[in-house]
C-alpha positions in Angstrom: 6.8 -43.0 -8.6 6.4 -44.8 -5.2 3.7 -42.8 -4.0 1.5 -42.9 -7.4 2.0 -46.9 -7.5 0.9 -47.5 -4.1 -2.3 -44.7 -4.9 -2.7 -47.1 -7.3 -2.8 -50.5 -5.3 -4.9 -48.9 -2.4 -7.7 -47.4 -5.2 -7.9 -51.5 -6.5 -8.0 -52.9 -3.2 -10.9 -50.4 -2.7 -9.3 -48.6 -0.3 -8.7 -44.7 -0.7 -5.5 -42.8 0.1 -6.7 -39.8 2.8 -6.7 -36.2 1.6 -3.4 -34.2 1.8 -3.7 -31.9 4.9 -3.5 -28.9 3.8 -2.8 -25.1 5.5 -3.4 -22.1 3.9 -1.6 -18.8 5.8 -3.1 -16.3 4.0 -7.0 -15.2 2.5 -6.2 -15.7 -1.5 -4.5 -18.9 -0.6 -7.6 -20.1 0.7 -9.6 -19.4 -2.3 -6.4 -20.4 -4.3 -7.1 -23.8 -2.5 -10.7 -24.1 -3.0 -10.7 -23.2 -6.2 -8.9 -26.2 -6.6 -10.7 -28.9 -4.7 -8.9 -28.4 -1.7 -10.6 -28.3 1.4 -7.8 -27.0 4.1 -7.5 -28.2 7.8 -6.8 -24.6 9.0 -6.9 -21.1 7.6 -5.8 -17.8 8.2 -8.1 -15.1 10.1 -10.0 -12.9 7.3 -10.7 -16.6 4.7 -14.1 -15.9 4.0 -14.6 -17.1 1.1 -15.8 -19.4 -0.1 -18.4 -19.6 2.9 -17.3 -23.0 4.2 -13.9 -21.5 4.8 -15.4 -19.5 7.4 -15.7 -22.4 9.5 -12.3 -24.2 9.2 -10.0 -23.1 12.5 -7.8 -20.4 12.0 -4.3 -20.6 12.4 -2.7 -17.5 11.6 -3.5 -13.3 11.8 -2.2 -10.3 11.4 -0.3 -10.9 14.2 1.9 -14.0 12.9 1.4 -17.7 13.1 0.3 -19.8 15.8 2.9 -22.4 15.4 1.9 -24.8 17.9 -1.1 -25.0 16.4 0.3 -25.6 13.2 2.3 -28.4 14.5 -0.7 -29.7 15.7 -2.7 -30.4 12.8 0.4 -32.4 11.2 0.0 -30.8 7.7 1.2 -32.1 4.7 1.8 -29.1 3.3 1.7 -25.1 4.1 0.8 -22.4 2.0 2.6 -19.1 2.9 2.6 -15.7 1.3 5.7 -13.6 1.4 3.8 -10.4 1.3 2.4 -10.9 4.7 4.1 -13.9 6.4 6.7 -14.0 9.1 9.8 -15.0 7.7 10.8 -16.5 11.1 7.8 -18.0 11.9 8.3 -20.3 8.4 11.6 -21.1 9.5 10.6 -22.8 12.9 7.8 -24.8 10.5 10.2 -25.7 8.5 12.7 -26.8 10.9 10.1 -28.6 12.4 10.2 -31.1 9.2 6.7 -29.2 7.8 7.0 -28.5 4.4 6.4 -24.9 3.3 5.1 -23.4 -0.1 5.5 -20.0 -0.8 3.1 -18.7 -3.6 3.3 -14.8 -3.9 2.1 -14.8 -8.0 3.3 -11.2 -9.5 0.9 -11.4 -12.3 -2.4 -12.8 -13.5 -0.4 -15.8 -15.6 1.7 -17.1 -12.3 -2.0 -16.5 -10.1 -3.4 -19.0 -12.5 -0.4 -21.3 -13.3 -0.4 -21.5 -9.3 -4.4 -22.7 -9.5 -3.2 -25.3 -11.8 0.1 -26.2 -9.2 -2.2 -26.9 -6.5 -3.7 -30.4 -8.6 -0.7 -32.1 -6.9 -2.0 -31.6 -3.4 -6.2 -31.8 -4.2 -8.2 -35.0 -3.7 -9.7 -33.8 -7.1 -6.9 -32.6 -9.2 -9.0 -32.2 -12.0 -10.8 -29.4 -10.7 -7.8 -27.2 -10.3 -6.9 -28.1 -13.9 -10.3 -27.0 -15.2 -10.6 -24.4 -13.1 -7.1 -22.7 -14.3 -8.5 -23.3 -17.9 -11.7 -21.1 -17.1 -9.7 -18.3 -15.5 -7.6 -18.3 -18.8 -10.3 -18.2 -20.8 -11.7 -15.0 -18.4 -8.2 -13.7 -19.0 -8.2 -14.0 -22.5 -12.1 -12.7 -23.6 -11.4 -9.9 -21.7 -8.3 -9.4 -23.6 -9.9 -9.6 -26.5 -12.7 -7.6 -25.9 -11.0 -4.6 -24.5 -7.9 -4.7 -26.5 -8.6 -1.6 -29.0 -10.6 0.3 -26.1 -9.8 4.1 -26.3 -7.2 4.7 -23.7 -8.4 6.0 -19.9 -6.2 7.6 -17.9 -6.9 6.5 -14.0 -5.8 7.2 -10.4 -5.9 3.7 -8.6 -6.3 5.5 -5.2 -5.6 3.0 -2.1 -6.2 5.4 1.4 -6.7 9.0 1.6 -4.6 10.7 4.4 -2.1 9.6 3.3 -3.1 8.8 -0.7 -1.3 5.7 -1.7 -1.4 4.3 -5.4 0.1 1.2 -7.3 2.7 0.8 -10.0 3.3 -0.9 -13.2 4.4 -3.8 -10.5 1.5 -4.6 -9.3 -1.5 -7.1 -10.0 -3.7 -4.4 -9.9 -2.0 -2.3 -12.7 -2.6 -5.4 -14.9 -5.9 -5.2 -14.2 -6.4 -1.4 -15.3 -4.3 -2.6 -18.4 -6.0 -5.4 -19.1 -9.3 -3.0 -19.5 -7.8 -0.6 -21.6 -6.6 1.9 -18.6 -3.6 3.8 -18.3 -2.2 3.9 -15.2 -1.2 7.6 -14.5 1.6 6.5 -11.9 2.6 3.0 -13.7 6.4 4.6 -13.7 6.8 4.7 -10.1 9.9 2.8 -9.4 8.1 1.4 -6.1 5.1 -0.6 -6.4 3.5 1.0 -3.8 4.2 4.3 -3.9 2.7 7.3 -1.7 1.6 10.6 -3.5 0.4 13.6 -3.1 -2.8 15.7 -3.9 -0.4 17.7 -6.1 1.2 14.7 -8.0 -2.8 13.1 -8.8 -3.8 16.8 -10.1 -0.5 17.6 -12.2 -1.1 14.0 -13.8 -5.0 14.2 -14.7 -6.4 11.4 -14.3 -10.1 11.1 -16.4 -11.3 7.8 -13.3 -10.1 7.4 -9.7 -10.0 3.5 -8.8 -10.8 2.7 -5.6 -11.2 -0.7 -3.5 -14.3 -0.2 -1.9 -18.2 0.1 -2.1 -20.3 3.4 -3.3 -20.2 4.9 0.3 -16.6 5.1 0.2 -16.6 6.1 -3.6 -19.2 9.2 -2.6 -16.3 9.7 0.4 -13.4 10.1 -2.5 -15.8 12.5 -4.6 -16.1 14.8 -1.7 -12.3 14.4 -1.2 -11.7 15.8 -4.7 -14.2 18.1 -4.8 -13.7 21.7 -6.8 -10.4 20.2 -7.6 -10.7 16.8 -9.7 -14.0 16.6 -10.9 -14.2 12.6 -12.2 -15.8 9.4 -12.1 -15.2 7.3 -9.0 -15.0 3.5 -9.6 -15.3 1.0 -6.6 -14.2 -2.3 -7.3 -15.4 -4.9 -4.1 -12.0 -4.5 -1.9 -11.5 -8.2 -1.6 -11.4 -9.2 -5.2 -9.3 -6.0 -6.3 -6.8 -6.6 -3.3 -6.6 -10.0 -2.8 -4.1 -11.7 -5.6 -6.6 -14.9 -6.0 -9.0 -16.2 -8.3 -11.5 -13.5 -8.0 -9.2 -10.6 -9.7 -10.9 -11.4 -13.3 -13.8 -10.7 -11.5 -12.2 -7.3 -10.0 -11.4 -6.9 -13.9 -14.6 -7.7 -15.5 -16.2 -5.4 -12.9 -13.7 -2.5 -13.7 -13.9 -3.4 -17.8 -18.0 -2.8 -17.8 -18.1 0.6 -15.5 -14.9 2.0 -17.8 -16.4 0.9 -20.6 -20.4 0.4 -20.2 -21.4 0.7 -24.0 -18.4 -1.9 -25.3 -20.3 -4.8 -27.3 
């Protein structure tokens, strides 16, 4: 209550309360925080998108975090991901006094309930309400556009030596669900499971999913060849595998080449 009353003095003096410094450890969380006014101080390696956040200094990799750096930019907040985050690394932040945020969103409600979250630390919180509201509204036409689709049965193939796929527990299952797809290893008790040749041909699958581009798509045909003859579907890698904003495009992209003729 402090904080929003003296906000409120300094905006009728004239004066304006700086920005929250913000960090974001991961590529979705950086378009998680754009996409809700949020410019950050520092990024992680591979935030390229939007364009501007290909200029912001880069603070983690695939390597771990550089934690003196971090320290560094005194940030109000950080934005971690458990998925691809040292654990120990977070720990020396937060025993540092930083305060850390993990967002890991395990379906396409908490992705966009997260959007919304973020207000609290954007200069223009109302752009992370309205932008939550038009990724629900995504959500929801495609929903109800796809809802009585005949059912497809597909192979979302990550990898090919060795052939990975996803489960039921996976943002990328809701996707082929939310199209009207049937996800022909959805029962996998892992989420990520690894399959075989066999497993795909026992289970025919009428699509392979990939994440990738029409090279790598004519790569998978040839793959399968005289053995699965089927459509291959590439879906741009970082909207399908990147749990941000941009998986209703990965979805709306999916919907229209599953179901090209659906008014």
């Amino acid at each position: 209550m402090a904080k929003w009353l003296l906000a409120g003095l300094l905006l009728c003096s004239g004066l304006v309360l700086a920005a929250p410094r913000v960090i974001t450890l991961a590529p979705h969380l950086t378009e998680m925080a754009f996409a809700a006014g949020i410019t950050p101080v520092a990024v992680s390696a591979w935030s390229d998108y939007p364009p501007a956040a290909r200029t912001l200094p880069q603070v983690a990799n695939w390597q771990g975090i550089g934690v003196e750096q971090v320290l560094q930019l005194k940030p109000d907040v950080v934005l971690a991901w458990r998925g691809g985050n040292p654990a120990r690394q977070i720990e020396q932040l937060q025993h540092a006094g930083v305060r850390v945020v993990w967002i890991d969103p395990q379906s396409l409600d908490e992705m966009i309930d997260t959007v919304q979250s973020l207000a609290r630390w954007s200069p223009r919180p109302e752009q992370a309400v309205s932008a939550a509201q038009a990724l629900r509204a995504q959500e929801a036409a495609l929903r109800q556009r796809y809802r009585h689709a005949a059912p497809v049965a597909l192979f979302l193939q990550f990898g090919q030596q060795p052939l990975f796929t996803a489960s039921r527990n996976t943002l990328q299952n809701e996707i082929v669900t939310l199209c009207g797809g049937q996800n022909i290893f959805a029962d996998s008790r892992v989420s990520w499971p690894q399959v075989s040749r066999e497993q795909v041909l026992i289970r025919q699958p009428q699509a392979i999913v990939i994440s990738g581009d029409t090279a790598q798509a004519a790569s998978v045909t040839r793959f399968w060849r005289s053995q699965l003859s089927v459509p291959v579907i590439a879906i741009n890698p970082d909207w399908l595998s990147r749990p941000g904003p941009r998986l209703l495009l990965a979805a709306q992209q999916l919907c229209a080449a599953l179901h090209p003729l659906k008014k």
